[in-house]
C-alpha positions in Angstrom: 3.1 50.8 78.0 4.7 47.6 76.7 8.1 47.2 75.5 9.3 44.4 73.1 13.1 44.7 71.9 15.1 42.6 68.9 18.5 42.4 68.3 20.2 41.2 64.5 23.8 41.0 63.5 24.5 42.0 60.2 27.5 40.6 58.4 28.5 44.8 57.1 29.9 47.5 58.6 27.4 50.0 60.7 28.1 52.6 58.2 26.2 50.6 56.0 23.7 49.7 57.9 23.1 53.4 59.0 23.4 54.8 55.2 20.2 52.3 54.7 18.1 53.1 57.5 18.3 56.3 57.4 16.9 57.1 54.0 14.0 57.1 56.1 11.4 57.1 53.2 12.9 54.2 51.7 12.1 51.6 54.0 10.3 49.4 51.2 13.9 48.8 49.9 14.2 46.6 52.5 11.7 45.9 54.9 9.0 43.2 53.2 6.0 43.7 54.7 6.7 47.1 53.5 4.8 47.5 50.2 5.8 50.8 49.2 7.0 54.1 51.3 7.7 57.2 50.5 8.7 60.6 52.2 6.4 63.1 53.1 8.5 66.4 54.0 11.1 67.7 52.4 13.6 66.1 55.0 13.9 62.4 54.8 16.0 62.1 57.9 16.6 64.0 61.0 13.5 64.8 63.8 10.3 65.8 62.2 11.3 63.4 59.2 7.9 61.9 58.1 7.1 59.1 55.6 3.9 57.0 54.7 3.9 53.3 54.2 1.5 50.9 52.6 2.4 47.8 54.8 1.3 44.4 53.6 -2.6 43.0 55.4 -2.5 46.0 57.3 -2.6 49.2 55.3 -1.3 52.8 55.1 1.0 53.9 58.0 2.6 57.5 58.6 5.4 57.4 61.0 7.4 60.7 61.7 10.5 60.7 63.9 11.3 62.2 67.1 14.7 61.5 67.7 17.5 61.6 65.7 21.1 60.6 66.5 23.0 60.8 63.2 25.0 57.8 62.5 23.5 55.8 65.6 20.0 55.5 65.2 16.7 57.4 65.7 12.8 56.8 66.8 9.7 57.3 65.2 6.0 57.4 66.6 3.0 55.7 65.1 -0.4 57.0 66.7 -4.1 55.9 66.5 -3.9 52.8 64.7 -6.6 50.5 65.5 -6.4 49.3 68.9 -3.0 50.9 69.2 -2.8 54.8 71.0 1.1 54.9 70.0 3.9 53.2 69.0 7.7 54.5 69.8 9.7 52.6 67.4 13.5 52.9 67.9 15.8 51.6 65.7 19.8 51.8 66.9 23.3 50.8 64.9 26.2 49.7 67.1 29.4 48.4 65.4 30.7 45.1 66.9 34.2 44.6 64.9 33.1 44.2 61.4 29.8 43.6 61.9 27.0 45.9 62.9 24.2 44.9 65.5 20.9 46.4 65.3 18.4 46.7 67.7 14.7 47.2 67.6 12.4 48.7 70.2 8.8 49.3 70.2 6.9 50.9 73.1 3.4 50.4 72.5 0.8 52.0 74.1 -3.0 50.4 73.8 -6.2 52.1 73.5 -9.6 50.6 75.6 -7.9 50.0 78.7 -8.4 46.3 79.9 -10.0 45.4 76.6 -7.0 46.8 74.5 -4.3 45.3 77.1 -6.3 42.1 76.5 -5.8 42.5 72.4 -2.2 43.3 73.0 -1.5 39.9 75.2 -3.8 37.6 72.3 -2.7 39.5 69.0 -0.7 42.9 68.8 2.2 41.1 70.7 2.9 38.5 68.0 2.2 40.6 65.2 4.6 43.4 66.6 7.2 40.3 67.4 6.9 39.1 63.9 6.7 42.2 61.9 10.2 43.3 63.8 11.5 40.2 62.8 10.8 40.1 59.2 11.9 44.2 59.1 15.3 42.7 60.7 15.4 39.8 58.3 15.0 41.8 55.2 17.1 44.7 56.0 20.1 42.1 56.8 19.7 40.3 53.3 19.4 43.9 52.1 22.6 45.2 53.7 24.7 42.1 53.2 23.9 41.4 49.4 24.2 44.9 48.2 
């Protein structure tokens, strides 16, 4: 497996922050690249929480989540994408004063053994790195202008 891991500070309190991320079938309030989202159980937060995304030059996503820490953060697994066996995705709110800090991890696990670690070192790295980032980026604008 291959971790990456992102870090933002967000000019808001981290019950702010929280109260976005956890409406866990909204994410295309915030995030960008996400097109549209919506929930696909009856619970939108909590563990077996699941949603479907349309995500921008990529496609439809469904993500359901495995751990839940209410108020803190949680993580959700993407499988069978592609290249890509799994993805934990972990998203964590940590107050720092006034401000909230967010962090971002993705364990990613490839498919096609040499061939697939080779795809993740070429492509699937940066394209994780960036979609992270402009997840981060819009859920900071988000948070701090609403």
């Amino acid at each position: 497996m291959s971790k990456i891991t992102v870090t933002v500070q967000i000019d808001a309190p981290a019950e702010k922050v929280w109260e976005t991320i956890a409406d866990f079938g909204g994410i295309s309030n915030w995030a960008p690249n996400v097109l549209s989202s919506h929930s696909t159980t009856p619970n939108n937060g909590g563990v077996d929480a699941a949603r479907h995304c349309e995500v921008a030059g990529f496609g439809g996503v469904d993500e359901r989540i495995i751990d839940w820490e209410d108020g803190s953060g949680y993580t959700f697994i993407v499988e069978n994408i592609g290249p890509v066996r799994r993805v934990f995705s972990t998203w964590a709110v940590s107050a720092q004063d006034d401000r909230a800090t967010v962090t971002t991890s993705l364990d990613i696990s490839m498919k096609f053994g040499l061939f697939g670690a080779a795809i993740y070192q070429l492509v699937a790295r940066r394209n994780f790195l960036k979609a992270i980032a402009v997840g981060q980026s819009g859920l900071k604008q988000y948070v701090e202008s609403n």
